[in-house]
Residue frames as qw, qx, qy, qz and C-alpha x, y, z in Angstrom:
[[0.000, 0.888, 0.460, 0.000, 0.00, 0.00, 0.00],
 [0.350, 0.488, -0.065, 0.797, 1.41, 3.34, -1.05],
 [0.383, -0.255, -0.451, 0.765, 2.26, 5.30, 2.21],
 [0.062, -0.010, -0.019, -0.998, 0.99, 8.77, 0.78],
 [0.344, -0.335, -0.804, -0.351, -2.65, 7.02, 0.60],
 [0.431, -0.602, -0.673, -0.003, -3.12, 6.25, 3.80],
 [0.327, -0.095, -0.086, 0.936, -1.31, 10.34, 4.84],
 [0.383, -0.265, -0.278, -0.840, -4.02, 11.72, 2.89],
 [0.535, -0.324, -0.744, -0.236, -6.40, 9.57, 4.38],
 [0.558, -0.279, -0.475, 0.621, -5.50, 10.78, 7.62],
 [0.039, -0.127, 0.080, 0.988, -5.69, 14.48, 6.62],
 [0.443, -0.300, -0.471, -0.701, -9.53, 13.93, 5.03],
 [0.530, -0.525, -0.657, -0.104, -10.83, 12.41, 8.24],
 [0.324, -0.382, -0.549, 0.670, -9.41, 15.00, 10.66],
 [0.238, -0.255, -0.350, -0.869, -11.81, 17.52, 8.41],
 [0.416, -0.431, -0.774, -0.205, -14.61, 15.26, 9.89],
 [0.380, -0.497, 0.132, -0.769, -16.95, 17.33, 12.44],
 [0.028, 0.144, 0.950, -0.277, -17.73, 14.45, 15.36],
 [0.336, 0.339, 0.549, -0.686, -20.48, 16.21, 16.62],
 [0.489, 0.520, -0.023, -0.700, -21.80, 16.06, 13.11],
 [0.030, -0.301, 0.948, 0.100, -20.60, 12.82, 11.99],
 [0.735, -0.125, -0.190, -0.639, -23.47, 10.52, 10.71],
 [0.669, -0.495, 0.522, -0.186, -23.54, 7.66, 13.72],
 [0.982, 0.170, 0.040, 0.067, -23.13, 4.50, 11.18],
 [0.677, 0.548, -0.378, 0.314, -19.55, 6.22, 10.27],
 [0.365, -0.814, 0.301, -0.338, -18.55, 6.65, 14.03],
 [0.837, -0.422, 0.337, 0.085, -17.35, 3.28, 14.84],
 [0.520, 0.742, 0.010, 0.423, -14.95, 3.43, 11.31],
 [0.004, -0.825, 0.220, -0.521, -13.62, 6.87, 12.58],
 [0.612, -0.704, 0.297, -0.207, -13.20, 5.83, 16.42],
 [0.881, -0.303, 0.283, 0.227, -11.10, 2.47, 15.77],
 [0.666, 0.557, -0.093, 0.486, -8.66, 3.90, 12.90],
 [0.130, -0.844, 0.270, -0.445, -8.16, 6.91, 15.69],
 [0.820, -0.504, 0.213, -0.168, -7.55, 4.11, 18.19],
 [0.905, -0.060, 0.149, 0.393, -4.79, 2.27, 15.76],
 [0.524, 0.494, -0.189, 0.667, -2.77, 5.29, 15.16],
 [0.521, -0.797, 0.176, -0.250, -3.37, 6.08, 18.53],
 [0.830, -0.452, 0.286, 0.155, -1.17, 3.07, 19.17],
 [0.624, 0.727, -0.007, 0.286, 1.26, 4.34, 16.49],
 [0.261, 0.831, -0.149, 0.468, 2.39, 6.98, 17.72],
 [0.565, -0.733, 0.309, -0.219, 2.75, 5.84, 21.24],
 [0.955, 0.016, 0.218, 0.199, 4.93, 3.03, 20.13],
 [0.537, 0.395, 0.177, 0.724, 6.53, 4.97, 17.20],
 [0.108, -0.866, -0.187, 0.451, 6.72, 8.85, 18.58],
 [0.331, -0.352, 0.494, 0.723, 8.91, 9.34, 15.71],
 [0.131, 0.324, 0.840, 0.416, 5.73, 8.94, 13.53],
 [0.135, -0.634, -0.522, 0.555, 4.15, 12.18, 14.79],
 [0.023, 0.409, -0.124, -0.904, 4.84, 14.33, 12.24],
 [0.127, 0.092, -0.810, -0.564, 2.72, 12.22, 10.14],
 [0.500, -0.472, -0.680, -0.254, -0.18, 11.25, 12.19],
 [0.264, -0.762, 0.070, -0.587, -0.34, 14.01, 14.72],
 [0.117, 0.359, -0.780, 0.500, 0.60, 13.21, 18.47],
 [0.259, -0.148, -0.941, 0.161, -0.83, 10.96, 20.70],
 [0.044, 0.413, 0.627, -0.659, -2.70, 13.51, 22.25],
 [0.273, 0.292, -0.272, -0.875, -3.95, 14.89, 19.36],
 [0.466, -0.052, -0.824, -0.318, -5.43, 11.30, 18.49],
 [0.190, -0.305, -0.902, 0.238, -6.48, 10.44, 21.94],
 [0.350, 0.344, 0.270, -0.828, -8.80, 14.17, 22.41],
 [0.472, 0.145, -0.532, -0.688, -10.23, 12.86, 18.66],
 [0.334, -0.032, -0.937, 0.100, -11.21, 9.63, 20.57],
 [0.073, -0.181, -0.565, 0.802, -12.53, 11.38, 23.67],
 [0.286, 0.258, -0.170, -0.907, -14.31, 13.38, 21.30],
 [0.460, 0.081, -0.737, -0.489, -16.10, 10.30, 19.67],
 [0.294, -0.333, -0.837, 0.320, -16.55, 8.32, 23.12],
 [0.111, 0.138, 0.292, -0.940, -18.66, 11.76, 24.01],
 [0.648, 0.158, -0.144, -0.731, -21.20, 11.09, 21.01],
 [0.629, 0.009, -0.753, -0.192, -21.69, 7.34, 21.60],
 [0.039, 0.111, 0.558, -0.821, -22.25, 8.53, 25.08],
 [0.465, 0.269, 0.152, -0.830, -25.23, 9.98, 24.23],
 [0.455, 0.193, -0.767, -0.409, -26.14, 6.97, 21.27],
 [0.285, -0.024, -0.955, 0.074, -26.09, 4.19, 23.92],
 [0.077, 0.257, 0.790, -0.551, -28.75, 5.86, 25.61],
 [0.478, 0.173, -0.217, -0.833, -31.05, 6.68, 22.51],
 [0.573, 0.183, 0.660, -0.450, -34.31, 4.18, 23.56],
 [0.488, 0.746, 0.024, -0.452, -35.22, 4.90, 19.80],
 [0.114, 0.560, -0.721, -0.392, -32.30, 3.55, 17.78],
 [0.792, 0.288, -0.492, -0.219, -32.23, -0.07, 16.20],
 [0.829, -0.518, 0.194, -0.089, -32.00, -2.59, 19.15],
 [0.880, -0.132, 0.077, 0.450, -28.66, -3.72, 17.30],
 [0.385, 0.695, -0.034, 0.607, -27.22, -0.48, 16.15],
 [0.512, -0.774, -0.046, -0.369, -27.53, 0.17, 19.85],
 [0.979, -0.137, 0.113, 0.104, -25.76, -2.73, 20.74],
 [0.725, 0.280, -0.010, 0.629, -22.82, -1.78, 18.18],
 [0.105, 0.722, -0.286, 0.622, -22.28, 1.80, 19.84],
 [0.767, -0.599, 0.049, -0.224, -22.60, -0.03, 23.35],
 [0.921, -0.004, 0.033, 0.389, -19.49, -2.40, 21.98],
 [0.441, 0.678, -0.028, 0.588, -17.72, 0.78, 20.19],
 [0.436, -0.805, -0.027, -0.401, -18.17, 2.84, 23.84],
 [0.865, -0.452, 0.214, 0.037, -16.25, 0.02, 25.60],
 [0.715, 0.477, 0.138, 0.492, -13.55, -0.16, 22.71],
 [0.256, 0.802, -0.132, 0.523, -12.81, 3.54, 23.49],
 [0.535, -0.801, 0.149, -0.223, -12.43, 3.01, 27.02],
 [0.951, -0.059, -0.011, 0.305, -8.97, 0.87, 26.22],
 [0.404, 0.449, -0.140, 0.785, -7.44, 4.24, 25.13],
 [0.309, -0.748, -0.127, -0.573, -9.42, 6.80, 27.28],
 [0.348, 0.237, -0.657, 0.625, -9.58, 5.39, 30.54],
 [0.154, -0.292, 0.290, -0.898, -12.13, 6.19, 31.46],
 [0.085, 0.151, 0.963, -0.206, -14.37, 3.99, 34.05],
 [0.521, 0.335, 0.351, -0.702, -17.96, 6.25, 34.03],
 [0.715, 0.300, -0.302, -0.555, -18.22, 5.43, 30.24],
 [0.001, 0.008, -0.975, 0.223, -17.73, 0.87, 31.78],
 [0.266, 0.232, 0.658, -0.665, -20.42, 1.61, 33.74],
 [0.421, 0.491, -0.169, -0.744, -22.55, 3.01, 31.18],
 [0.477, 0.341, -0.643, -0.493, -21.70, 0.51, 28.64],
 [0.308, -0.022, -0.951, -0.030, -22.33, -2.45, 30.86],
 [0.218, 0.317, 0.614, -0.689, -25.49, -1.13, 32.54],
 [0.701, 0.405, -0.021, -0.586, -27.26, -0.48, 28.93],
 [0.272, 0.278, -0.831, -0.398, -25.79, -3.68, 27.94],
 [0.088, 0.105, 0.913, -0.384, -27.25, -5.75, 30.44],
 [0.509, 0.420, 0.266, -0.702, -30.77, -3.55, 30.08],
 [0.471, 0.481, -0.482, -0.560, -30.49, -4.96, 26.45],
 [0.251, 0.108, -0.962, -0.016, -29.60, -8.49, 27.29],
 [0.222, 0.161, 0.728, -0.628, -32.73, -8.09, 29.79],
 [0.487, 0.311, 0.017, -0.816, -35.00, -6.89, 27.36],
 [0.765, 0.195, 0.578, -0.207, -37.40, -9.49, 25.41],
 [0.449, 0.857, -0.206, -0.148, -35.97, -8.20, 22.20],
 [0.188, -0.675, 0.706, -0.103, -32.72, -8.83, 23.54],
 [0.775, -0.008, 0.615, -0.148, -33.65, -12.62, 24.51],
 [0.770, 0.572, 0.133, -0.250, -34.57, -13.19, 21.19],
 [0.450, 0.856, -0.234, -0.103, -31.84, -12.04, 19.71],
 [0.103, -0.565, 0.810, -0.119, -29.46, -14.23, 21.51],
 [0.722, 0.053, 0.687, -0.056, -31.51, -17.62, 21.27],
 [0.756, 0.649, 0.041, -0.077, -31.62, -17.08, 17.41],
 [0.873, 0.199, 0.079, 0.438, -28.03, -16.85, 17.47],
 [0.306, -0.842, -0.134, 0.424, -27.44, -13.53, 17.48],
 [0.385, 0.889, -0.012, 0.247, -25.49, -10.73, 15.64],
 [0.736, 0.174, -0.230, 0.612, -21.75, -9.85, 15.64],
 [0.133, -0.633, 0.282, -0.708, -22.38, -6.65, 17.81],
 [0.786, -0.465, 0.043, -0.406, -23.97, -9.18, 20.32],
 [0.850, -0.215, -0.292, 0.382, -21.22, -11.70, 20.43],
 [0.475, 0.403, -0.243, 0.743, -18.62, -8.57, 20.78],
 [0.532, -0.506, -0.124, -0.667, -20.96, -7.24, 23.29],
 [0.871, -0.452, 0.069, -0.181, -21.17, -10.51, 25.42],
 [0.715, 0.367, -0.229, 0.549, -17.32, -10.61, 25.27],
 [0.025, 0.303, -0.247, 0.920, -16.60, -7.07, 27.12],
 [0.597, -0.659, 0.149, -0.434, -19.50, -8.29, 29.85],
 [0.971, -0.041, -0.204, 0.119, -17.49, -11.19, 30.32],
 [0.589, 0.271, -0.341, 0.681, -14.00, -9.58, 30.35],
 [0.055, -0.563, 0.072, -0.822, -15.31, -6.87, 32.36],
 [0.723, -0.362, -0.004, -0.589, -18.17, -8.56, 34.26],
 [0.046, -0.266, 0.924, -0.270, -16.58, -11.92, 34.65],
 [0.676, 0.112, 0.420, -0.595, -19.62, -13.20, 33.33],
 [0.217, -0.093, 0.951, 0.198, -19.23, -16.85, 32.44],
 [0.449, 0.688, 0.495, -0.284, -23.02, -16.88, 30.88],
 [0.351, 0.825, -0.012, -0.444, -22.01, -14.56, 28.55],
 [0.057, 0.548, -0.708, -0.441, -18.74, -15.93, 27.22],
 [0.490, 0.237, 0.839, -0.009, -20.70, -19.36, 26.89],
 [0.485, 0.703, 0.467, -0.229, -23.19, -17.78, 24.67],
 [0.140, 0.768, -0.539, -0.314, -20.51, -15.64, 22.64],
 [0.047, -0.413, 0.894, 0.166, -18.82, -18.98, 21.88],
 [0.484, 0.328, 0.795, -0.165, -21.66, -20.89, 20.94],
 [0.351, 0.820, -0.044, -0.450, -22.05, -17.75, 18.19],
 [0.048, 0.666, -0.668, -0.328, -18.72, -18.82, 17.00],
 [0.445, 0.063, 0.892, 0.039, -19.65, -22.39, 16.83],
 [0.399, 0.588, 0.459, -0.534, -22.58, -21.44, 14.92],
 [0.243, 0.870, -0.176, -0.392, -20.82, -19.64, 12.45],
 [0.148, -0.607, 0.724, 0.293, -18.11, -21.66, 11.51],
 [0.665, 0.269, 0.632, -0.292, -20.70, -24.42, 11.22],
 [0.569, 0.722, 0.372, -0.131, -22.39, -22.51, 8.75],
 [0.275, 0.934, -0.157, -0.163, -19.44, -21.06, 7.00],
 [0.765, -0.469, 0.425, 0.120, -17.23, -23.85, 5.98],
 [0.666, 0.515, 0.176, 0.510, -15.98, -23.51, 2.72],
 [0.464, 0.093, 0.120, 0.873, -14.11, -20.07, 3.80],
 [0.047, -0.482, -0.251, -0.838, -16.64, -17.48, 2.97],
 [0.380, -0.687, -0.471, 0.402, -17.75, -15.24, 6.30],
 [0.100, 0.912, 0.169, 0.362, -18.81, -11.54, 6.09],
 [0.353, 0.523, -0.415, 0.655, -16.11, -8.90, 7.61],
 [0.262, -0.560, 0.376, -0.691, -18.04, -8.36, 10.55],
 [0.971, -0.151, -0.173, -0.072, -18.31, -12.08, 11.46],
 [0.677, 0.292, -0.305, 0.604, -14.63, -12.35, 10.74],
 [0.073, 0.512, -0.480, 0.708, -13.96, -9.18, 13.17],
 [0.872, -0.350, -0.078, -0.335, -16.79, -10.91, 15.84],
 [0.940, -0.141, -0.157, 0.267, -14.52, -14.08, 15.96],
 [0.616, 0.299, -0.283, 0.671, -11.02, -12.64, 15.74],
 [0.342, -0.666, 0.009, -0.663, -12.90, -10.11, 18.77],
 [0.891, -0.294, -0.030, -0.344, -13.58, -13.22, 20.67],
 [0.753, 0.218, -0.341, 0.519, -10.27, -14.56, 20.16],
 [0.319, 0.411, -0.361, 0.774, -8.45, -11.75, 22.00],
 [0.595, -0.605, -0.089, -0.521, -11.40, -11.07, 24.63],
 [0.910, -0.369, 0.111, -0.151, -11.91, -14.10, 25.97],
 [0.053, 0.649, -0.757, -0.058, -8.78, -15.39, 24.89],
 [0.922, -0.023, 0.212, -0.322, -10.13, -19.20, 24.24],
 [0.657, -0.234, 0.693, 0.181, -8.09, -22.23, 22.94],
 [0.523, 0.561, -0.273, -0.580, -9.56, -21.60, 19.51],
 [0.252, 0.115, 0.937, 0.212, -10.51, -25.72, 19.09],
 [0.437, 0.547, 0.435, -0.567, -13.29, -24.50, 17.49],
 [0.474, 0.647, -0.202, -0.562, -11.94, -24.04, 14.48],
 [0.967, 0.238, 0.086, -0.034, -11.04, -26.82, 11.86],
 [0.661, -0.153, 0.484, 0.552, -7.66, -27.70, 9.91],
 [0.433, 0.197, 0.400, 0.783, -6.80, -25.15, 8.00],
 [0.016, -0.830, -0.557, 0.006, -10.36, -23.14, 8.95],
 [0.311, -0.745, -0.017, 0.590, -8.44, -19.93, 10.71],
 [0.476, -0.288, 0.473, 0.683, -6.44, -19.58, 7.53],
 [0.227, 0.318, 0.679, 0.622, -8.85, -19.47, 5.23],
 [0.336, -0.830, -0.405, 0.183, -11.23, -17.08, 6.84],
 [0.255, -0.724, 0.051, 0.639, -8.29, -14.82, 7.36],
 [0.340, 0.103, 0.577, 0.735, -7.65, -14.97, 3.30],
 [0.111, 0.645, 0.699, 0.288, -11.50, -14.51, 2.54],
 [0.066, -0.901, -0.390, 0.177, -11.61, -11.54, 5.00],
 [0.322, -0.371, 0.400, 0.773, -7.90, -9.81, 3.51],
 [0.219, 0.330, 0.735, 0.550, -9.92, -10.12, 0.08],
 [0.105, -0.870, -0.475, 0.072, -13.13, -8.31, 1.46],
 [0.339, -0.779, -0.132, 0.511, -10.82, -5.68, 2.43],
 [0.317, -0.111, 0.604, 0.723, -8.64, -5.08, -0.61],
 [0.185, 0.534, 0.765, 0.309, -12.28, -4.60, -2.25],
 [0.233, -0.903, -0.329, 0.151, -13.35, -1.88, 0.32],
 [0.523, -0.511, 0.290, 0.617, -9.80, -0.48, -0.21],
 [0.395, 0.079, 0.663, 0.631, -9.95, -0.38, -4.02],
 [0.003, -0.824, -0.544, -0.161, -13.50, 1.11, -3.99],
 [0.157, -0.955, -0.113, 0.226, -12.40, 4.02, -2.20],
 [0.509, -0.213, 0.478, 0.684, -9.11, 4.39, -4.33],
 [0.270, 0.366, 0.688, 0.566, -11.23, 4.42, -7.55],
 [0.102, -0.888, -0.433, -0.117, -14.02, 7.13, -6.25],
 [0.427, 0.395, -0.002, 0.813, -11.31, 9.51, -5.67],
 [0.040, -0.118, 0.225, -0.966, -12.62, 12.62, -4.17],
 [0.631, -0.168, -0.217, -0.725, -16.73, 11.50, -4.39],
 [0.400, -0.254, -0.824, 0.310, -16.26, 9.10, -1.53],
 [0.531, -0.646, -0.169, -0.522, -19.19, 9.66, 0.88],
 [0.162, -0.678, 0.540, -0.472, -18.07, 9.86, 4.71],
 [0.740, -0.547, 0.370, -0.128, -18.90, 6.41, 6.03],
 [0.935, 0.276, 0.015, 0.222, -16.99, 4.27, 3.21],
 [0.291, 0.748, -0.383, 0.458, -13.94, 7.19, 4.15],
 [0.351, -0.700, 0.542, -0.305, -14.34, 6.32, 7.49],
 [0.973, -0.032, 0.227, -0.030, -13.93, 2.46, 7.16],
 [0.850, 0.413, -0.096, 0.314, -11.32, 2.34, 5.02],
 [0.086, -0.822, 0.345, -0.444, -9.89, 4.64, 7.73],
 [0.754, -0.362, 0.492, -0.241, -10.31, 2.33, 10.44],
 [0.992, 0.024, 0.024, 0.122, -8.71, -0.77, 7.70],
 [0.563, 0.626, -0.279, 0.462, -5.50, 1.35, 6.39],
 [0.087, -0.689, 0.536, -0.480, -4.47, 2.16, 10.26],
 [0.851, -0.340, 0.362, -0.171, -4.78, -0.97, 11.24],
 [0.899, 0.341, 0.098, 0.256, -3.08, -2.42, 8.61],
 [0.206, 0.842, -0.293, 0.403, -0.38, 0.52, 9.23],
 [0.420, -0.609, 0.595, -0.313, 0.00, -0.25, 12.91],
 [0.984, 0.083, 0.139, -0.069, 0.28, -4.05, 11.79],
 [0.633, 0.726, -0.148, 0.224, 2.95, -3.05, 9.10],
 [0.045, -0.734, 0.464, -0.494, 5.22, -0.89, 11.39],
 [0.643, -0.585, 0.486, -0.084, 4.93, -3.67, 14.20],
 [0.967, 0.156, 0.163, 0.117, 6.29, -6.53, 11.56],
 [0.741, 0.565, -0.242, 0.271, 8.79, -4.35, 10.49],
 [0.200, -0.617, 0.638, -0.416, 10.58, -4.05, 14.27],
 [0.866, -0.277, 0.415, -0.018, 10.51, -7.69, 14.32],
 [0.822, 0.490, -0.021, 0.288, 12.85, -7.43, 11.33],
 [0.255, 0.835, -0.423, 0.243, 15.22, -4.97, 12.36]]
């Protein structure tokens, strides 16, 4: 990937207004801020390029403020809810900050409580919900929850054995991986591998799309491909200090 890409890329999303930010592109925006958050704090030499830690962690702050206010809109989509409940808890690895815990596991629970909610976990449930019952588990130490989370994954893999599994499945499991930290027998011979091709491919797609639209990208497909290129950056940069 050509460095100056993802530079620019950087430079077009600190244009972005939070407060004015349309919510679907918020989680996008919050985790790209979150891997060059861990850029710079690794690499401080990499500052002139992706502003200083603090400059990345107030842009965070700034995001964990309006998903503040999200998790407690009654009114959203019972899983769009869910995903700013997961996103909320996500920021609080950089931030620090305990009120917005609280928060996130007090409107999870209310969700997991609700009959909606029920549902939504005996059907199997949705990759905000396993990523969700992950972070009450790690947090809560609730052994209910990782059960059910990992029964998702079973589920999935089940049903997705030839390889092919949407991105946000793929980030679900590879969520669950690091959470809970499990043994990962779940998966087959050779399963992990392929999965991790199918979902590199997905990306390269999303990656190419916004290459080709040039300047008439629309703000949430800028912020996604935000959130892959700085992960894939802070990936890059950590492979290449195990070479040196």
């Amino acid at each position: 990937m050509d460095m100056n890409v993802f530079i620019d890329l950087y430079k077009r999303v600190g244009k972005i207004r939070v407060d004015s930010c349309p919510p679907s592109a918020l989680s996008g925006l919050l985790h790209g801020y979150l891997s060059v958050c861990s850029i710079v704090r690794v690499y401080p030499w990499l500052e002139e390029e992706y502003g200083t830690w603090w400059d990345n962690y107030l842009r965070i702050q700034e995001i964990a403020r309006e998903l503040n206010k999200l998790v407690q809109d009654e009114s959203l989509d019972f899983d769009e809810r869910v995903g700013y409940v997961v996103d909320l808890l996500d920021a609080y690895q950089t931030i620090d900050d305990m009120p917005f815990v609280e928060l996130g596991l007090e409107i999870a629970y209310t969700l997991l409580a609700s009959e909606e909610g029920k549902t939504v976990v005996m059907r199997g449930g949705t990759p905000n919900m396993c990523r969700m019952l992950c972070y009450c588990f790690y947090f809560a130490e609730d052994e209910d929850s990782k059960s059910v989370a990992g029964n998702m994954i079973k589920g999935w893999l089940e049903e997705y054995k030839t390889g092919k599994c949407s991105r946000k499945i793929w980030q679900a499991i590879s969520f669950y991986e690091n959470v809970v930290n499990d043994n990962q027998d779940y998966y087959q011979r050779g399963e992990r591998g392929q999965l991790i091709t199918c979902n590199v491919q997905v990306e390269d797609e999303i990656i190419n799309l916004y290459i080709n639209k040039g300047q008439e990208v629309d703000v949430y497909l800028l912020t996604n491909v935000f959130q892959l290129l700085a992960g894939r950056m802070f990936e890059n940069y950590d492979k290449d200090a195990l070479l040196q």
